[in-house]
N, C-alpha and C positions, 0 to 999 in steps of 0.2 A: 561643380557648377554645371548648366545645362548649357547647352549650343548657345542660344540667344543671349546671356551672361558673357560666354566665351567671344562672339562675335562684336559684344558692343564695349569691354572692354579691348578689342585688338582692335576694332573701330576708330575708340577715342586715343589708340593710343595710353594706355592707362595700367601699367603692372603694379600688383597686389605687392605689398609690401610680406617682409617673409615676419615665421613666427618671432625673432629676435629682436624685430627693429623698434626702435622705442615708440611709444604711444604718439602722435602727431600732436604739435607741440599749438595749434591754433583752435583748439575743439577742448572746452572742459571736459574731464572726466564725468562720465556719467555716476549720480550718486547710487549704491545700490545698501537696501535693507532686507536682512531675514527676516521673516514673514512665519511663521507657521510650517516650518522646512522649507519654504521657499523662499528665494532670493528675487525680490525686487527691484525694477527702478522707482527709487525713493519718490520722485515726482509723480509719475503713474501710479501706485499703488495709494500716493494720498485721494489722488480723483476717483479712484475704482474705490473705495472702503465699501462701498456698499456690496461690490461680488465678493462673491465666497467660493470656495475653493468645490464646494457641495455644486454648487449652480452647474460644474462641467464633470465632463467621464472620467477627468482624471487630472491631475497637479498639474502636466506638462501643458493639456490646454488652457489652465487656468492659467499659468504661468504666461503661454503667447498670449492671450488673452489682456492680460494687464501689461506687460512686456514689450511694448509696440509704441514704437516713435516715427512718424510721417515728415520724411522730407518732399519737398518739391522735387520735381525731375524735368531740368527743361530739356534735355537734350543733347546739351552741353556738356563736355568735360569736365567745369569748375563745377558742375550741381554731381556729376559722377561721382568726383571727389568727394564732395561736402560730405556725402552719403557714405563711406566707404572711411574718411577718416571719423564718422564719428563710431561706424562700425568695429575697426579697429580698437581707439579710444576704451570703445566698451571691451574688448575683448581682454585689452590691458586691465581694466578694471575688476571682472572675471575674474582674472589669473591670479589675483588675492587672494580666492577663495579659497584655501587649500581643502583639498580630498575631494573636490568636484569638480563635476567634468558639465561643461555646459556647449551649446549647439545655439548657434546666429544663425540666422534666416533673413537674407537679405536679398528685396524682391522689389525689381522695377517692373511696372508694367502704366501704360500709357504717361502721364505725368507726375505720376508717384513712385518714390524711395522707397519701402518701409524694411525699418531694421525690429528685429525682431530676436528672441532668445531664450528658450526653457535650461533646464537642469536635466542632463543625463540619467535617463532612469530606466532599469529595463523592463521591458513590455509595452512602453510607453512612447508611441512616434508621433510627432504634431504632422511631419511633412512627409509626402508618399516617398519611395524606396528612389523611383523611377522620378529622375526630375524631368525628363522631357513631355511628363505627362500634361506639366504644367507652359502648354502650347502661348500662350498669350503672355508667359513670364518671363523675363530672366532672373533665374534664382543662383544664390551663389551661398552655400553653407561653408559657416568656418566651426 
């Protein structure tokens, strides 16, 4: 996570639940489809049918690309959470997939949440190396 990530969860008060703990028990699981080697959320990929995997430089953009769910961000700890348990949620959902390795990107900035997620692939980076570069975010990669 970058500084501002680091700062607004020790802010609200708010520790990251570890890799073991069960998926949060208030948030559906997110549905997820394979796609053409890639692994969707089922809701996003019906409203995107029209992108194609050709349209970007590569799977993994295509993937954030379609990949991308908007929360609200008031300010508040209960909108932190909302954000972070459905981040989780997914990540539990994920973890089904066996032999792949996927990467969330989860990035507040002014009044928005967005949780985000490609498939591990090498050569292939959606987010720069350096997270501080992104000065006006707080990102937190699981």
């Amino acid at each position: 996570m970058n500084k501002q990530m680091s700062a607004l969860l020790q802010q609200m008060n708010v520790q990251l639940p570890s890799t073991e703990d069960v998926p949060p028990k208030n948030v559906d699981p997110p549905i997820l489809v394979d796609v053409d080697r890639s692994v969707l959320l089922k809701h996003e990929y019906e409203r995107s049918r029209h992108i194609k995997v050709t349209d970007f430089p590569d799977r993994t953009g295509f993937e954030c690309f379609v990949n991308h769910i908007h929360f609200p961000f008031t300010g508040t700890r209960e909108s932190l959470i909302s954000c972070l348990n459905y981040a989780f949620a997914l990540r539990h959902s994920l973890a089904n997939k066996e032999g792949r390795s996927f990467q969330e990107i989860i990035s507040i900035a002014e009044a928005e949440c967005t949780v985000r997620f490609h498939q591990l692939r090498p050569g292939e980076n959606w987010i720069a190396e350096d997270l501080e570069r992104y000065g006006s975010e707080a990102i937190l990669l699981l």
